[in-house]
C-alpha positions as CSV (number, residue, x, y, z in Angstrom):
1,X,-119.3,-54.9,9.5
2,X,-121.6,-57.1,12.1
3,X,-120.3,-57.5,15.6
4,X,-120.8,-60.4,15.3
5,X,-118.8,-60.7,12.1
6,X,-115.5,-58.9,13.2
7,X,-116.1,-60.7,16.4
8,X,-115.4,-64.6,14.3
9,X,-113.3,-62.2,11.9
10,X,-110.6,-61.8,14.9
11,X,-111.7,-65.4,16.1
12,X,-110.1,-67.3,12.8
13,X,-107.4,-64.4,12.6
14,X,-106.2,-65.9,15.7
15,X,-106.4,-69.8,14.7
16,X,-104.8,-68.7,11.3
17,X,-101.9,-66.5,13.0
18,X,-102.1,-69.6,16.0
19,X,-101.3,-72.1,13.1
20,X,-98.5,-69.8,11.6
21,X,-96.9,-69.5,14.6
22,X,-97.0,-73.5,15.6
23,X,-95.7,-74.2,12.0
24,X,-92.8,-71.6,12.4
25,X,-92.2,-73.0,15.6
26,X,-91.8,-76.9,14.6
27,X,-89.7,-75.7,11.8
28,X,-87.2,-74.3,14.0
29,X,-85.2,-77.6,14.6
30,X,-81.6,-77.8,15.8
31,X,-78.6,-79.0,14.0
32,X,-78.8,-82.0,15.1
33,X,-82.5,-83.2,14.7
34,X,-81.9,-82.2,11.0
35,X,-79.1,-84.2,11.1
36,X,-81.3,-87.1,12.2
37,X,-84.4,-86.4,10.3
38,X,-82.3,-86.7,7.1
39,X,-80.4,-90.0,8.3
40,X,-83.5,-91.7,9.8
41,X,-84.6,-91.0,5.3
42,X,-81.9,-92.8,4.5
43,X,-81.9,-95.9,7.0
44,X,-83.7,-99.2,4.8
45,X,-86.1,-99.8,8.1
46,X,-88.4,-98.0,10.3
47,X,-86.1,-97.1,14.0
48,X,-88.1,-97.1,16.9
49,X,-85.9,-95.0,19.3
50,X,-82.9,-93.7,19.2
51,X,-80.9,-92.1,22.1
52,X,-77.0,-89.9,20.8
53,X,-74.0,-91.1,22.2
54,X,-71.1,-88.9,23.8
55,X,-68.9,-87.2,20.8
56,X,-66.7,-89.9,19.4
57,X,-65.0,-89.2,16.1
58,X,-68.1,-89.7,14.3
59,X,-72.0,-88.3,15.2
60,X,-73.2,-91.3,16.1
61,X,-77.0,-92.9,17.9
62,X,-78.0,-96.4,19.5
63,X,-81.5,-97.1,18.0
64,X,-83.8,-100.4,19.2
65,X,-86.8,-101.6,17.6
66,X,-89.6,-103.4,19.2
67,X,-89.4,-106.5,16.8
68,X,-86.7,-108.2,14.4
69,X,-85.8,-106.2,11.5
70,X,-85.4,-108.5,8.9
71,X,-84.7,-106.2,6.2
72,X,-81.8,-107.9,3.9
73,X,-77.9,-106.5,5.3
74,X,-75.5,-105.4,2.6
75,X,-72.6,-107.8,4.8
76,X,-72.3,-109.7,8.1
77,X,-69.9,-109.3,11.0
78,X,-68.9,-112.7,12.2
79,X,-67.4,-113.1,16.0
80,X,-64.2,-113.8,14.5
81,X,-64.2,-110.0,12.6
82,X,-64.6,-112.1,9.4
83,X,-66.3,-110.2,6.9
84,X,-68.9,-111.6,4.9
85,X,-70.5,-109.1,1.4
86,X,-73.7,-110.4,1.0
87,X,-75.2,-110.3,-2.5
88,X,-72.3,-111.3,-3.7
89,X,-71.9,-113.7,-6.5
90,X,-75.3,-114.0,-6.4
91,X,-75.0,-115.5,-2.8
92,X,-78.0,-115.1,-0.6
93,X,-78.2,-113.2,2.1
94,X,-78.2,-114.9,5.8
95,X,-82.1,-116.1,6.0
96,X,-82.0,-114.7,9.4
97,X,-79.9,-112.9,12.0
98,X,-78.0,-114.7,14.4
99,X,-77.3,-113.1,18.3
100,X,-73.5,-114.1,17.4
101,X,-73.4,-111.6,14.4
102,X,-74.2,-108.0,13.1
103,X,-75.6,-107.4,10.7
104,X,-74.5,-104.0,8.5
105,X,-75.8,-101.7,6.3
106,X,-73.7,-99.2,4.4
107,X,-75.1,-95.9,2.5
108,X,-73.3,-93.8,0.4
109,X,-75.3,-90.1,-0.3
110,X,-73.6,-88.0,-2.7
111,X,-76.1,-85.5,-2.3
112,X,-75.6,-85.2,1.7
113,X,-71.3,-86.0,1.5
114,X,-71.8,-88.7,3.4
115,X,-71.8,-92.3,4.1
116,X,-74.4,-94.2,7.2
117,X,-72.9,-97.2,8.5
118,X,-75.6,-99.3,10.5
119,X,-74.6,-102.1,12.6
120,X,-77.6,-104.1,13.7
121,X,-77.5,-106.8,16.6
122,X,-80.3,-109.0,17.6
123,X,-81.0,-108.8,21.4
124,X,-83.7,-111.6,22.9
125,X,-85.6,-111.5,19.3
126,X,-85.5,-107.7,19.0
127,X,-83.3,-105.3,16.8
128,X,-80.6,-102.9,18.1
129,X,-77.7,-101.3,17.1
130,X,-75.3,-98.0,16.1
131,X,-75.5,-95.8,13.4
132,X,-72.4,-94.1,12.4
133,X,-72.5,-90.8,10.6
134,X,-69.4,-89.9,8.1
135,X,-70.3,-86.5,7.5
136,X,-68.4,-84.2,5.2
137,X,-67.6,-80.8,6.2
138,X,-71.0,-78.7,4.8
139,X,-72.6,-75.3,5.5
140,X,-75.5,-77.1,6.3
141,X,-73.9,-79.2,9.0
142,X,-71.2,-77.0,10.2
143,X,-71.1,-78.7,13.9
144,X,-71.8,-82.6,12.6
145,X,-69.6,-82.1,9.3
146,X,-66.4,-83.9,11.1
147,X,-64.5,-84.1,7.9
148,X,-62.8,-82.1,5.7
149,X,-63.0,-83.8,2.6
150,X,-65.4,-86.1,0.6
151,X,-66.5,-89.0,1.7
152,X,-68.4,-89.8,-0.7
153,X,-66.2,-89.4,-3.6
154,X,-65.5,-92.5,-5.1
155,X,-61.6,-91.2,-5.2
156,X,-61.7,-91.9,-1.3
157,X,-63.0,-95.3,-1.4
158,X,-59.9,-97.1,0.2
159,X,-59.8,-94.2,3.2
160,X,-63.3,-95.1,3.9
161,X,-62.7,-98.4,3.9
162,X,-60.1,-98.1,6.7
163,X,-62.6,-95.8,8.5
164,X,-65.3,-98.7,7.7
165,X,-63.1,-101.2,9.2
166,X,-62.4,-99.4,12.6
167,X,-65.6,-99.2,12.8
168,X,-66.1,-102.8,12.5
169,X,-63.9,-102.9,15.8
170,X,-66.0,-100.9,17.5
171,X,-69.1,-103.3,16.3
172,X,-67.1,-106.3,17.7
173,X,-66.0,-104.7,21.2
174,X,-70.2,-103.4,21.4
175,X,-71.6,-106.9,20.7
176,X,-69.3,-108.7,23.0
177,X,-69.9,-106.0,25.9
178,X,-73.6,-106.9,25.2
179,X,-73.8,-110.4,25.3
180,X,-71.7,-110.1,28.1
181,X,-73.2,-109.7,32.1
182,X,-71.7,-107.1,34.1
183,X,-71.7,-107.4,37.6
184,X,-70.4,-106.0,40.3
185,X,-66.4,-106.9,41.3
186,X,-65.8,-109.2,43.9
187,X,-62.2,-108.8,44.7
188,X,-59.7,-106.8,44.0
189,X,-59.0,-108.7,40.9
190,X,-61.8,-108.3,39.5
191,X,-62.3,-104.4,39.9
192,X,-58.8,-104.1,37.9
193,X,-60.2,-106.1,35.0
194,X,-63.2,-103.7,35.1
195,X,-61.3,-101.1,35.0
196,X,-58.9,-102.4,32.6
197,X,-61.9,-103.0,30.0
198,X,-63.9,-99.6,30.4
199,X,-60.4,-97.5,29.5
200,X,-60.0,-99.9,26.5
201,X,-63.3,-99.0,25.6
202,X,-62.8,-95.4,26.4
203,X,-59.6,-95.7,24.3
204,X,-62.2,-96.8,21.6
205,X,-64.3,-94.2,21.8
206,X,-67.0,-96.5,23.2
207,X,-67.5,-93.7,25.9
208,X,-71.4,-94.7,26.4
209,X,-70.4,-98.3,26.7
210,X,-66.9,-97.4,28.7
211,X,-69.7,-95.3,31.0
212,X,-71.4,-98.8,31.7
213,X,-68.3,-100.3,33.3
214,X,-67.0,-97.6,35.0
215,X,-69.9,-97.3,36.9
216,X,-70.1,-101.2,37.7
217,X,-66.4,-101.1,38.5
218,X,-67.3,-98.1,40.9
219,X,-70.3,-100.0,42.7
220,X,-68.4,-101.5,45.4
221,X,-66.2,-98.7,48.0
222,X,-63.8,-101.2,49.3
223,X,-61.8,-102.1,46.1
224,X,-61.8,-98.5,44.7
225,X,-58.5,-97.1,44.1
226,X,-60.0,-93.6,44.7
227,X,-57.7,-91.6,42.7
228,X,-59.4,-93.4,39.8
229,X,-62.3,-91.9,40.0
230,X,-60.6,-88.3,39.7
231,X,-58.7,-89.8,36.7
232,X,-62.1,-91.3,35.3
233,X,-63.9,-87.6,36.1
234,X,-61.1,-85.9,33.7
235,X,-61.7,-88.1,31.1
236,X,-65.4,-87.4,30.9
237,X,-64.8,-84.0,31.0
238,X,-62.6,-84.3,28.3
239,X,-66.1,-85.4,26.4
240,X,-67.8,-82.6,27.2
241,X,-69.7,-85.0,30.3
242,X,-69.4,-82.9,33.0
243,X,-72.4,-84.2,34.9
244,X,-70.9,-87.7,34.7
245,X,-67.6,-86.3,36.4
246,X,-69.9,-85.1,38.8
247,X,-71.2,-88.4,39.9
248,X,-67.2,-89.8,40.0
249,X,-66.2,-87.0,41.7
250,X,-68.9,-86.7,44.6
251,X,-68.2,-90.4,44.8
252,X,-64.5,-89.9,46.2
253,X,-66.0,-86.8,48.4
254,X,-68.1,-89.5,50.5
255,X,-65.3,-91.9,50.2
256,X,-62.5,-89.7,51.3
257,X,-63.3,-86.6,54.5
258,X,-60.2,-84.9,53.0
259,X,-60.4,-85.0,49.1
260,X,-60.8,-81.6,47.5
261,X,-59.6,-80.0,44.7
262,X,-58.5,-76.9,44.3
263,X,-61.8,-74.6,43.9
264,X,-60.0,-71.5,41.9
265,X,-59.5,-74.0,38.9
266,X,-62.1,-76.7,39.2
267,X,-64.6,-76.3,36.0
268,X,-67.4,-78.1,38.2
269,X,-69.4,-75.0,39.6
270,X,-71.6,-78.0,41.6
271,X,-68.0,-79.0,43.8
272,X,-66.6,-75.5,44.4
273,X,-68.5,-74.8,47.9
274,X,-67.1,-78.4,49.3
275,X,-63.7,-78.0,48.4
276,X,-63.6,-74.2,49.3
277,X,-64.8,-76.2,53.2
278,X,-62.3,-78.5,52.5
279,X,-59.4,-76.4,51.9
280,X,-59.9,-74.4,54.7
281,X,-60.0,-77.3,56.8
282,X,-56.7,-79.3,55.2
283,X,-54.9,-77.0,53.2
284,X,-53.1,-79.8,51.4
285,X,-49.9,-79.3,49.2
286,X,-52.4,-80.2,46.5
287,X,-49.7,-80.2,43.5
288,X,-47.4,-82.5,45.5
289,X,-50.5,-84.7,46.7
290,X,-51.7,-84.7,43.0
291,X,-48.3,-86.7,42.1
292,X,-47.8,-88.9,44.4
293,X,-51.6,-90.1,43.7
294,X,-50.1,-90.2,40.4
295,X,-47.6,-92.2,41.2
296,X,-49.4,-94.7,43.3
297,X,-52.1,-95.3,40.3
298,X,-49.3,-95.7,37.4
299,X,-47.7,-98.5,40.1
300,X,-50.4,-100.2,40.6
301,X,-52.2,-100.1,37.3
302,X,-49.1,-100.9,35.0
303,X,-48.1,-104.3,37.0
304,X,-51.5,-105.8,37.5
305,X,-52.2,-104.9,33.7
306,X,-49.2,-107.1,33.3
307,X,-49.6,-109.9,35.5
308,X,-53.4,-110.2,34.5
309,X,-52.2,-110.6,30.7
310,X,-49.8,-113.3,31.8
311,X,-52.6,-114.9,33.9
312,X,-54.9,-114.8,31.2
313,X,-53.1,-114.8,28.0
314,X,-50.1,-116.7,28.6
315,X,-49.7,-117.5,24.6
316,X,-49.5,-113.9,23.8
317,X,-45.5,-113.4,24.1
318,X,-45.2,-110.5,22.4
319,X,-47.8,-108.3,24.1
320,X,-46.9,-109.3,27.7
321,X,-43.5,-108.9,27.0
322,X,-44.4,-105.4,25.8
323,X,-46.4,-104.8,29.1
324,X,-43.9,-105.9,31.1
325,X,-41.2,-103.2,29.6
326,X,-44.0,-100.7,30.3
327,X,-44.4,-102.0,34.1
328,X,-40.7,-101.5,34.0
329,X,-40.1,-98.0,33.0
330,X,-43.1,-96.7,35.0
331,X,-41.1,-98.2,38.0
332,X,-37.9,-96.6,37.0
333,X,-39.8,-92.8,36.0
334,X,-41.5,-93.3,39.2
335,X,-38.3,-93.7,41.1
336,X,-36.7,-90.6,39.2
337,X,-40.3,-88.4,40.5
338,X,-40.1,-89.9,44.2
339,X,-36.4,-89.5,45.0
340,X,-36.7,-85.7,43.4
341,X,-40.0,-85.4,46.2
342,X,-38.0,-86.9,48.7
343,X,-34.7,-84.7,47.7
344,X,-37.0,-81.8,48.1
345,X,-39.5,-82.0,50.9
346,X,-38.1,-85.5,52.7
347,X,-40.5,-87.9,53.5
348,X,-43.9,-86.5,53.0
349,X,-46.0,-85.9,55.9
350,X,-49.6,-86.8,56.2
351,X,-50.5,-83.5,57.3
352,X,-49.2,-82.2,54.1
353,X,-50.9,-84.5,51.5
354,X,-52.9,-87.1,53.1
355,X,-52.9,-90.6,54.2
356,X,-53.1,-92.2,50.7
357,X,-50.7,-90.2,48.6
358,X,-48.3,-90.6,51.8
359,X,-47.9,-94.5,50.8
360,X,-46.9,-93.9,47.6
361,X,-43.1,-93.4,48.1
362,X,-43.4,-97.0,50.3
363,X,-45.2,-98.0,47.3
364,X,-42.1,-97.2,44.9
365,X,-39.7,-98.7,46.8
366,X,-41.1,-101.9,47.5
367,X,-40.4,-102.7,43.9
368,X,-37.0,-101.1,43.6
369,X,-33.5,-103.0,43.7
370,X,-32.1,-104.1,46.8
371,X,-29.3,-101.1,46.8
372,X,-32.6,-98.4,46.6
373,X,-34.1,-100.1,49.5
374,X,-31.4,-100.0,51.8
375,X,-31.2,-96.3,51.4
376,X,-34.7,-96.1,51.9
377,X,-35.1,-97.4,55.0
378,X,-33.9,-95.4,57.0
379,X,-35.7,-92.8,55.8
380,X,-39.1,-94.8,56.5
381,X,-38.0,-95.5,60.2
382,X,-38.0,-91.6,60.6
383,X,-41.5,-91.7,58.9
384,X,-42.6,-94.7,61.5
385,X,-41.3,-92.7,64.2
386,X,-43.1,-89.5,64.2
387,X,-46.4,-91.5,63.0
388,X,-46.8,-90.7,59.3
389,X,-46.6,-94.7,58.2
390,X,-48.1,-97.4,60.1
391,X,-45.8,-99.9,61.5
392,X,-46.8,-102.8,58.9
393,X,-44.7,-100.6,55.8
394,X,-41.8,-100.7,57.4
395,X,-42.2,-104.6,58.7
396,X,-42.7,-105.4,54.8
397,X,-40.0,-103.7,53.4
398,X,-37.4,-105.2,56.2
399,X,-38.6,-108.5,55.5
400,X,-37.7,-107.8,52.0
401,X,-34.3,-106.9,52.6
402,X,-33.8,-109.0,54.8
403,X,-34.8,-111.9,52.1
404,X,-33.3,-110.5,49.1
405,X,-29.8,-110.7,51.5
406,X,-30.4,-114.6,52.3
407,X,-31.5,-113.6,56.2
408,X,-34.3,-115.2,57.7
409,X,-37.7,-112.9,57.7
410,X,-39.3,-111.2,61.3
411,X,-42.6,-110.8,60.4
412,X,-43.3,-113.8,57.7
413,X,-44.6,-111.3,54.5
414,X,-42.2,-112.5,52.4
415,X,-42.5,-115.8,50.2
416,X,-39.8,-117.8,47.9
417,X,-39.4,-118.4,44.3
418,X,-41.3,-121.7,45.4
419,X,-44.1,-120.0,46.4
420,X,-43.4,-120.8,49.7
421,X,-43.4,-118.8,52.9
422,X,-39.7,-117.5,53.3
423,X,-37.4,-119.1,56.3
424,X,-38.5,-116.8,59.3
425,X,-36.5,-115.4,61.9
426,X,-38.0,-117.2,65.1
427,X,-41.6,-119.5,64.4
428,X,-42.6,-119.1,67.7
429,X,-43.3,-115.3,68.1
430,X,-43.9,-114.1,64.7
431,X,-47.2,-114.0,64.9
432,X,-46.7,-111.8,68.7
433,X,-44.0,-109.8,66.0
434,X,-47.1,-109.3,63.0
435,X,-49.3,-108.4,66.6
436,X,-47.2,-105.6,67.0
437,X,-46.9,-104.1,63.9
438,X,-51.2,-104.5,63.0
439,X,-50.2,-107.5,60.7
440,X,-52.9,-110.6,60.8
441,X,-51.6,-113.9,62.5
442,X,-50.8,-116.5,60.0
443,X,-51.2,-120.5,60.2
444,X,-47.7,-122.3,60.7
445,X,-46.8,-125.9,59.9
């Protein structure tokens, strides 16, 4: 053979063996991408882009399109959760989508043991929207086959209804999230109902969209209850999003000089070098801290969950009836946990868990019966003595008792059933009396 021959001989060896490679190469896909090349068969339009959510009970994507999709729906989603089947009754469909309602699409393979539900929303004249995966358990999918029996039977028609309609939920609670404007809270109030919404959509499993109000709820430092964002962190690890926990839990770090964790058992390899600085430096009773942070956050959270139901939905008897028997017995179980702390390690010093989890026990008792707060007190003096609670705790809590007992107020922190500012000790020094104690001077009559 030629030189020249073997020479282009090894030449389209290489391209051949080159083209071999690429195509062995591009066939090696992951579990998933199959998973999503097979779908994306199945869906009745062309998808754009699609980005995977966090693990929910279902595989499941957000797709968007460019344009309107005006391929015909096989029912419509109405605000109200009515259900409309189109093609029904030889009914037309809807002519055209609507921003007020979804649009869904429902496909049954019996050849993959599954069934696609695709929700479709219309978003400033474009298409977007969820598809949700109901995959049966398969060798072929043994990470994205999430149940264990099939789906696609025809036997188990009413169970995927129910599964169909709590999906439906979740369709509702992602359209009004979207036509709704997050911004930043700008009062206390305000960062409570954010939170309040992005744990009912965690509850959901709407982690992506929970994600998206956690993070505006989180956008301004001085209404943060900081001990949230450790409790939002474990949640997201708890989903396998570690990084996102990351961001939540470097967040407290600049909001706080003496938050750490312990670094022996945090999973977060990123945080162990700050809070092995940070242990060193505070060497917190981190168990006993942990609680009382625990404590503060059920307090808090339980009652203004309440009173903003009342606020907002004063109709709904039943439920803030049921919210208040839950603000209730979170005072009474957080009572039980302080007096045990208190029992055990008396008042607990700043040095040995921090300024925040320190108010917590002030915290409990402020909402306690009158007979709880009198033994209290003097248990707080000590605390106000030796400079491990600021003066202004223990003026509130006197002017409570002193209230509840029909006695006029010091420091003027108490109000009436009226609404009114209680009857005050003396008029004409309580502001010198609020001076002392770092309480603000308030406007008399």
């Amino acid at each position: 053979m030629k030189k020249s021959a073997v020479k282009n001989y090894i030449i389209y060896t290489l391209i051949i063996l080159a083209q071999v490679l690429t195509g062995c190469k591009s066939g090696q896909i992951t579990e998933l991408q199959h998973l999503e090349r097979s779908v994306l068969k199945e869906i009745p339009f062309r998808v754009d882009s699609i980005r995977w959510l966090a693990a929910g009970d279902f595989p499941t994507f957000k797709f968007a399109n460019a344009e309107y999709v005006d391929a015909s729906p096989d029912a419509e989603i109405r605000p109200d959760g009515d259900y409309w089947v189109c093609n029904l009754f030889d009914e037309e469909p809807p002519s055209r989508q609507t921003e007020e309602n979804i649009w869904r699409n429902v496909i049954v393979s019996r050849k993959n043991r599954r069934v696609v539900c695709i929700d479709r929303y219309l978003r400033e004249g474009r298409t977007v929207g969820c598809c949700y995966v109901l995959q049966s358990e398969r060798k072929d999918y043994p990470t994205y086959g999430t149940l264990h029996w099939d789906v696609s039977d025809s036997h188990n028609i009413e169970m995927v209804g129910v599964m169909l309609e709590e999906l439906k939920e979740q369709a509702l609670k992602r359209q009004r999230l979207g036509s709704a404007a997050l911004a930043p809270p700008a009062s206390q109030e305000g960062y409570w109902q954010l939170m309040f919404h992005a744990d009912s959509l965690f509850e959901a499993h709407l982690y992506d969209e929970a994600r998206q109000v956690y993070d505006c709820a989180f956008s301004e430092d001085r209404y943060i209850l900081p001990s949230q964002l450790s409790t939002t962190a474990g949640k997201m690890i708890s989903i396998g999003q570690d990084q996102v926990a990351l961001v939540y839990l470097r967040h407290r770090i600049a909001m706080e000089k003496d938050f750490y964790e312990s670094p022996s058992s945090s999973s977060l390899i990123g945080l162990k070098d700050t809070f092995a600085v940070r242990s060193h430096q505070w060497n917190y009773d981190l168990a006993l801290k942990k609680t009382l942070e625990g404590i503060f956050e059920r307090d808090q959270y339980d009652r203004l969950l309440w009173s903003q139901a009342v606020k907002n939905c004063p109709g709904d008897i039943e439920r803030n009836e049921q919210l208040a028997r839950r603000a209730l017995m979170t005072d009474s179980l957080n009572l039980v946990l302080v007096g045990n702390i208190l029992s055990q390690h008396g008042y607990p010093r700043k040095e040995l868990v921090g300024e925040f989890a320190n108010q917590a026990v002030w915290l409990v008792f402020q909402h306690a019966n009158l007979d709880y707060q009198k033994r209290f007190l003097p248990q707080l003096e000590e605390a106000v003595s030796r400079g491990d609670v600021a003066p202004l705790f223990l003026a509130l809590l006197q002017d409570r008792i002193d209230v509840r007992e029909g006695r006029p107020q010091r420091y003027g922190t108490q109000i009436d059933d009226k609404g009114k500012l209680a009857p005050l000790l003396d008029a004409t020094r309580v502001n010198q009396w609020r001076q002392e104690v770092g309480l603000p001077t308030i406007c008399l009559p």
